[in-house]
ChimeraX commands (.cxc) that place a marker at each C-alpha (Angstrom):
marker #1 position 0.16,12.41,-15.80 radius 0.5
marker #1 position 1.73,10.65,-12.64 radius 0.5
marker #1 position -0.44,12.68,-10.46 radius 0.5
marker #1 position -3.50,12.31,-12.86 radius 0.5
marker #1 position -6.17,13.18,-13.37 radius 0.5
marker #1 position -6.98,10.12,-14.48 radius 0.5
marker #1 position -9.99,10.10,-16.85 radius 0.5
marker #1 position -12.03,7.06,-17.26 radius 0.5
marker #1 position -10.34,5.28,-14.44 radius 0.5
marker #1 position -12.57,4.92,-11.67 radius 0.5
marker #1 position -11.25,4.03,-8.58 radius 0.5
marker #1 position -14.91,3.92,-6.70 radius 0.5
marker #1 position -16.12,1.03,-9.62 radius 0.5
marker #1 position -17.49,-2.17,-8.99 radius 0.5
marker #1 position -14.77,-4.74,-7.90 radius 0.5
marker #1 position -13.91,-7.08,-11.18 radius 0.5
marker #1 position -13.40,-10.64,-10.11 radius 0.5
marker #1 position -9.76,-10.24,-10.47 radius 0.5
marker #1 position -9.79,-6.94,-7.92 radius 0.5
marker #1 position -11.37,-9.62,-5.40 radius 0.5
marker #1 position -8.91,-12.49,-6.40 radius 0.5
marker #1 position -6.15,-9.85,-5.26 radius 0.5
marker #1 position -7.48,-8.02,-2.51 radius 0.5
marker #1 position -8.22,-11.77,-1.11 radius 0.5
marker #1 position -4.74,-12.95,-1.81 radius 0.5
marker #1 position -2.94,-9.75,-0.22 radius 0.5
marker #1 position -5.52,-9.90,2.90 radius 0.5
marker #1 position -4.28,-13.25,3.44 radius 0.5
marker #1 position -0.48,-12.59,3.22 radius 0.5
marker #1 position -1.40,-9.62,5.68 radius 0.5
marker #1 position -3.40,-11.59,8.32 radius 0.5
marker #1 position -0.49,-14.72,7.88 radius 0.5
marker #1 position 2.29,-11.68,8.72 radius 0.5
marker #1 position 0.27,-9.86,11.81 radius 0.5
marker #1 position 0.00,-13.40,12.86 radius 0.5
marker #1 position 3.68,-14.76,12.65 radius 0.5
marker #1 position 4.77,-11.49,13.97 radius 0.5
marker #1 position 2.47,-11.45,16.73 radius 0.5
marker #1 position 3.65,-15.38,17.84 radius 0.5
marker #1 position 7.06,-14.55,17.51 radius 0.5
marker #1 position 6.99,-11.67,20.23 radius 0.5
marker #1 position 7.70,-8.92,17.57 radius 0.5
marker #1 position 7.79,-5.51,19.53 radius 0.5
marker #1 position 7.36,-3.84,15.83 radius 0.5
marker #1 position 4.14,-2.44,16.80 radius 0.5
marker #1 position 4.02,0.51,14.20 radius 0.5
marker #1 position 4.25,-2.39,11.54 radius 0.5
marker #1 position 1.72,-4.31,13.00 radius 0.5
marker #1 position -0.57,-1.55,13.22 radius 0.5
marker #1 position 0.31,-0.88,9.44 radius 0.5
marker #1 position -0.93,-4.37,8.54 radius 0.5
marker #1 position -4.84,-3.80,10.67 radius 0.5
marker #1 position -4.81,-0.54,8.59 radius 0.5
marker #1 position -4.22,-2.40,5.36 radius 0.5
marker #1 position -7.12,-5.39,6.43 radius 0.5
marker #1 position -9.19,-2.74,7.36 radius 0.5
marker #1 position -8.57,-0.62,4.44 radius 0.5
marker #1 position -9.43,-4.18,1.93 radius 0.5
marker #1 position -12.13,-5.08,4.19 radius 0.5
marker #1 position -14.01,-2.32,3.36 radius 0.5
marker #1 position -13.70,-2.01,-0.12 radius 0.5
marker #1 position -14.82,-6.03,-0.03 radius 0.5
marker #1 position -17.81,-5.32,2.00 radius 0.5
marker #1 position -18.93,-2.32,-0.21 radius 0.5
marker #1 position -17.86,-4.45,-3.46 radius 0.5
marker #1 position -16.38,-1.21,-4.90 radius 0.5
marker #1 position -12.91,0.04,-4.81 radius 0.5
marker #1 position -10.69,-2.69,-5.76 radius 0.5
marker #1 position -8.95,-0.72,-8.39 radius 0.5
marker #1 position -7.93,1.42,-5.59 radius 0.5
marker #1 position -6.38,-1.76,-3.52 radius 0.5
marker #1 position -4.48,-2.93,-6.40 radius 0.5
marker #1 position -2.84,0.53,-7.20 radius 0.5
marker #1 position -2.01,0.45,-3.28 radius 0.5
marker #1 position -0.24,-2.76,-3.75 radius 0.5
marker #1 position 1.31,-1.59,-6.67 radius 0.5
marker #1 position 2.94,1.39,-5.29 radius 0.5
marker #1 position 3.44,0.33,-1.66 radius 0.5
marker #1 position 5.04,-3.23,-2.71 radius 0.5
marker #1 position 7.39,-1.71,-5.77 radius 0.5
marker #1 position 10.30,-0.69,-3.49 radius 0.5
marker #1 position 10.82,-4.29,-2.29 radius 0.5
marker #1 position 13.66,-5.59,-4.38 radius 0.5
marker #1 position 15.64,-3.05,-3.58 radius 0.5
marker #1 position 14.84,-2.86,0.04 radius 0.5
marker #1 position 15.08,-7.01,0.13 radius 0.5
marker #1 position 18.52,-6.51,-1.46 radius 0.5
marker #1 position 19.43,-3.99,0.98 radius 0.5
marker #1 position 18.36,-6.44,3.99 radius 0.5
marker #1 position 19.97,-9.62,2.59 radius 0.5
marker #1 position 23.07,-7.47,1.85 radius 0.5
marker #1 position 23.53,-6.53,5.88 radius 0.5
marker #1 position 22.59,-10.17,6.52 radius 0.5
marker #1 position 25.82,-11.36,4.21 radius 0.5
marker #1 position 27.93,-8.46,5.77 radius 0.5
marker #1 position 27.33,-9.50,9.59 radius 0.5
marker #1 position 27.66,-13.25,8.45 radius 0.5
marker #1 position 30.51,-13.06,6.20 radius 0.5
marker #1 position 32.15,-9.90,5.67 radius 0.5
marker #1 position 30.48,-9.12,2.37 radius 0.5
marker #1 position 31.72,-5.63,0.72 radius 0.5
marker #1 position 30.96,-2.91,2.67 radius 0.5
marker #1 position 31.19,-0.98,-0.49 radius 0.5
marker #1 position 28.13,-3.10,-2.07 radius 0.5
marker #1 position 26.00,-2.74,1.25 radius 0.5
marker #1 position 26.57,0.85,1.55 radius 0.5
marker #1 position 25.13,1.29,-2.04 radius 0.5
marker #1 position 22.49,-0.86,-1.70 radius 0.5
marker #1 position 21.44,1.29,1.50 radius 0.5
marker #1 position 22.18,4.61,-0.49 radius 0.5
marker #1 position 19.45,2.87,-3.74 radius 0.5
marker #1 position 17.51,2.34,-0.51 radius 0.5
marker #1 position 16.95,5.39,0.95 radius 0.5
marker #1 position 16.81,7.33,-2.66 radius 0.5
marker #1 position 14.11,4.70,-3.25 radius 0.5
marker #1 position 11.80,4.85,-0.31 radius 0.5
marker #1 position 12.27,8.88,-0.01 radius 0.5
marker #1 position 11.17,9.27,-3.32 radius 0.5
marker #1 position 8.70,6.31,-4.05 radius 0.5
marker #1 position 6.71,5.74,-0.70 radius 0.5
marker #1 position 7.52,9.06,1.54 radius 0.5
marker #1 position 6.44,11.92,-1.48 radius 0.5
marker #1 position 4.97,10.39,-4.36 radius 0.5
marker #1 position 2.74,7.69,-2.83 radius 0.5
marker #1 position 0.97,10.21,-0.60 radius 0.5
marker #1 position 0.74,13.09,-2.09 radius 0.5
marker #1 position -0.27,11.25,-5.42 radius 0.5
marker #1 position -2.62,8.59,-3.57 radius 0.5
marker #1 position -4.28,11.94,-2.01 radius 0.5
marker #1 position -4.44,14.01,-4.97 radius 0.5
marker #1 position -5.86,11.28,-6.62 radius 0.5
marker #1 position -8.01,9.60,-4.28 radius 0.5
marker #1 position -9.79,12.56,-2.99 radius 0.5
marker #1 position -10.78,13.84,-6.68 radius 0.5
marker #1 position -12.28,10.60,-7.63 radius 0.5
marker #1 position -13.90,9.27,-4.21 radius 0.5
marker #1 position -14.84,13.30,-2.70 radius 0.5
marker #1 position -14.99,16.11,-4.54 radius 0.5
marker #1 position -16.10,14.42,-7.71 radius 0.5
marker #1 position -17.28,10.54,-7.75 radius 0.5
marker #1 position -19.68,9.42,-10.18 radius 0.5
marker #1 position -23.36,9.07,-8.83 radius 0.5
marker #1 position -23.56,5.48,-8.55 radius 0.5
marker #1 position -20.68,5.70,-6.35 radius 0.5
marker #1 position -22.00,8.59,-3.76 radius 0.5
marker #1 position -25.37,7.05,-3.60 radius 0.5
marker #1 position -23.78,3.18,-2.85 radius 0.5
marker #1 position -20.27,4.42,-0.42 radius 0.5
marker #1 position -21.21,6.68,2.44 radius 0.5
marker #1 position -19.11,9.66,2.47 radius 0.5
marker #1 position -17.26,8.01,5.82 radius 0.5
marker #1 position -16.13,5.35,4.05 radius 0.5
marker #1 position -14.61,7.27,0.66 radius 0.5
marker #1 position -13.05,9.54,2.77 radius 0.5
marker #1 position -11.38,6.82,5.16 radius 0.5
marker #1 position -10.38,5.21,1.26 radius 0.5
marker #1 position -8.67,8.55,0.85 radius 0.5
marker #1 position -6.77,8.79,4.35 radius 0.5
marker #1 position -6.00,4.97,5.34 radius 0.5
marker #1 position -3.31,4.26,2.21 radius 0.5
marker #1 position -1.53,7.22,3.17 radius 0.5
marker #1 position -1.25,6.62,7.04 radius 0.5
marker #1 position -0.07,3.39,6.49 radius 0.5
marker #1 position 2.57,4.30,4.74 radius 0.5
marker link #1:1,2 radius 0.2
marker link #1:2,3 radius 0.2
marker link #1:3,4 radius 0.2
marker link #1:4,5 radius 0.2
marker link #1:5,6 radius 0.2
marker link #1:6,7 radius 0.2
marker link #1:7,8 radius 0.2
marker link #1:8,9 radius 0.2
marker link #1:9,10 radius 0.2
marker link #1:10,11 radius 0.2
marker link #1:11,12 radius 0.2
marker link #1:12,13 radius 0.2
marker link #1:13,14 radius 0.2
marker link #1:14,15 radius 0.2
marker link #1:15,16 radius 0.2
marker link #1:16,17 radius 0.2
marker link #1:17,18 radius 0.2
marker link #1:18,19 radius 0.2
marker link #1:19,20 radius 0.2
marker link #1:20,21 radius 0.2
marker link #1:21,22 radius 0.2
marker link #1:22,23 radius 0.2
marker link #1:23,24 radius 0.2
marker link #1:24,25 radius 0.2
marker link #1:25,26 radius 0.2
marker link #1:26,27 radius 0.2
marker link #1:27,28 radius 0.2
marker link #1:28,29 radius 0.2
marker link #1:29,30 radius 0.2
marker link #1:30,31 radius 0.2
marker link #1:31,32 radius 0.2
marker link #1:32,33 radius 0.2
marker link #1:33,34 radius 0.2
marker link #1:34,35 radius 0.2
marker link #1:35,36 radius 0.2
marker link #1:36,37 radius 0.2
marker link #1:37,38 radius 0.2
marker link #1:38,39 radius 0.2
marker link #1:39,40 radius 0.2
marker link #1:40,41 radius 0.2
marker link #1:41,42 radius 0.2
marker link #1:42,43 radius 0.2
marker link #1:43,44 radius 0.2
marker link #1:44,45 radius 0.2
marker link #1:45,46 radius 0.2
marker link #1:46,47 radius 0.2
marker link #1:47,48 radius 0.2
marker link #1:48,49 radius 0.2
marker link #1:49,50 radius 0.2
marker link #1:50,51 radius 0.2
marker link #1:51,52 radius 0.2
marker link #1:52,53 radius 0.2
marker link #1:53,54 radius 0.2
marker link #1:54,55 radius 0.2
marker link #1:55,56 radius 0.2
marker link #1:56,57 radius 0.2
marker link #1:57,58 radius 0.2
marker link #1:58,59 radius 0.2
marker link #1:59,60 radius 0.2
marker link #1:60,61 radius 0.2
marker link #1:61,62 radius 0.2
marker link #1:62,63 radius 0.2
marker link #1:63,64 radius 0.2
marker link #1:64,65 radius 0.2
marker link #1:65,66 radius 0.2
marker link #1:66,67 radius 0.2
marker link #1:67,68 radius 0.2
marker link #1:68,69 radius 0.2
marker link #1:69,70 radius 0.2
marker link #1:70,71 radius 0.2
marker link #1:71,72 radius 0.2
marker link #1:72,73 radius 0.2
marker link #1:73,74 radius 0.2
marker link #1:74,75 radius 0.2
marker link #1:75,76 radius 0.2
marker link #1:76,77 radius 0.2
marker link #1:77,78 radius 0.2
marker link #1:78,79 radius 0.2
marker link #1:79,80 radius 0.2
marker link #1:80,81 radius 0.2
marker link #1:81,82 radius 0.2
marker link #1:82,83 radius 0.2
marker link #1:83,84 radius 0.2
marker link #1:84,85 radius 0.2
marker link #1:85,86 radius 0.2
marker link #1:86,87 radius 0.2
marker link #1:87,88 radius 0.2
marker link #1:88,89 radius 0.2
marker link #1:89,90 radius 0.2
marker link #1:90,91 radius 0.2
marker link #1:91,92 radius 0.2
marker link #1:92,93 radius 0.2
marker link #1:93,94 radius 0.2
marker link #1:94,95 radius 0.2
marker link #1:95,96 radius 0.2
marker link #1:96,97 radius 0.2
marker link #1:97,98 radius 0.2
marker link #1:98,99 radius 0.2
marker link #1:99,100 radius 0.2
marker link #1:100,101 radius 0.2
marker link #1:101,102 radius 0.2
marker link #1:102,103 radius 0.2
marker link #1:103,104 radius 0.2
marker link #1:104,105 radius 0.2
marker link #1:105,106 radius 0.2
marker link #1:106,107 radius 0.2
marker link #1:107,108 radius 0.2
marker link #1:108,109 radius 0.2
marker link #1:109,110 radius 0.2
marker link #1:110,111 radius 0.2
marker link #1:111,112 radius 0.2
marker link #1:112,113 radius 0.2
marker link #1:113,114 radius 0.2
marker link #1:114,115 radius 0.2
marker link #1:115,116 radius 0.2
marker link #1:116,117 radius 0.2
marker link #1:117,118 radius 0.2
marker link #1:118,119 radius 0.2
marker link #1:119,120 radius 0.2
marker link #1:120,121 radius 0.2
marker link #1:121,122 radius 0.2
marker link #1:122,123 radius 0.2
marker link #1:123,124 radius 0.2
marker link #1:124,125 radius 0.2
marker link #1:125,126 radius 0.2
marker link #1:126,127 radius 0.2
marker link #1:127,128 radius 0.2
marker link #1:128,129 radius 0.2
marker link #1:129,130 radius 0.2
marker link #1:130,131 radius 0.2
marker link #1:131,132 radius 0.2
marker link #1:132,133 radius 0.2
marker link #1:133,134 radius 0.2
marker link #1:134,135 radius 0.2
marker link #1:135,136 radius 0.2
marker link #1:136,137 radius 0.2
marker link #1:137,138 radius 0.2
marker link #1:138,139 radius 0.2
marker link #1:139,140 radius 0.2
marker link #1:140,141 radius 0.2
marker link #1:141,142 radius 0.2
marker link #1:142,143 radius 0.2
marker link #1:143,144 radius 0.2
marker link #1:144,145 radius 0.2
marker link #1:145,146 radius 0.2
marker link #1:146,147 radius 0.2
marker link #1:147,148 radius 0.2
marker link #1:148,149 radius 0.2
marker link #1:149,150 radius 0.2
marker link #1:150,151 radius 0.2
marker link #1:151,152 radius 0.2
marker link #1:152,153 radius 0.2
marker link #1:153,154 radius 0.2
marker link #1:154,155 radius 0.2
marker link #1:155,156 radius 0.2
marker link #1:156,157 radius 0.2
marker link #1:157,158 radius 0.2
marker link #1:158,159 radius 0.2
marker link #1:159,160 radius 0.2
marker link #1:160,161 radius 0.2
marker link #1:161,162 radius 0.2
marker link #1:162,163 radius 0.2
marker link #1:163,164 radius 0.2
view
């Protein structure tokens, strides 16, 4: 089901070399971002602090070498409402620059809105929770307990949802 559980999926497995590939390509975008953001003066602190949440979040799960299934279902979910939010953004660009139709930016905001509510604000969370804490808490495999300290599997279950 969409809010699992998911059997034979284990988010607390060894990273595959293509869970490292990604976690390495999405900590780079992150630390280029935090960067520009930071040498352009951005005052978007909250976003900034969601992007040393995220590094910290894929830091961990590189230094333990376990978890990377978990990163790529963040990225997943946290980067599918994009288009539409892009859209939305280039949309109010065209509308302050050249009068584009208000009628197409308002329903690009409405898709918007629909879209993050639903995606990012309930099903994200309270998925990425329900999930997260069954397989990394109250019931990870052995190998996993005895190689990621309880601290660390239970910041695994909290950091993807407070970045959000």
């Amino acid at each position: 089901t969409w809010l699992g559980p998911w059997d034979g999926i284990d988010f607390t497995g060894i990273n595959s070399p293509q869970e490292v590939t990604t976690i390495i390509f999405c900590q780079s975008f992150m630390i280029y971002d935090t960067l520009s953001m930071l040498l352009q003066g951005s005052k978007e602190y909250l976003y900034q602090l969601h992007h040393v949440g995220v590094l910290i979040h894929m830091t961990m799960c590189l230094v333990a070498g376990r978890g990377g299934l978990s990163i790529c279902l963040c990225a997943l979910l946290g980067e599918m409402t994009n288009p539409v939010q892009n859209t939305w953004i280039i949309a109010c660009a065209l509308y302050d620059d050249n009068r584009a139709s208000h009628r197409t930016r308002r329903l690009l905001a409405l898709a918007t809105l629909v879209e993050l509510s639903i995606v990012r604000f309930l099903y994200i969370p309270f998925s990425l929770i329900s999930v997260f804490t069954r397989s990394m808490l109250l019931s990870p495999s052995a190998e996993a307990a005895a190689a990621i300290p309880a601290a660390v599997r239970g910041l695994w279950c909290f950091i993807p949802v407070a970045v959000l």
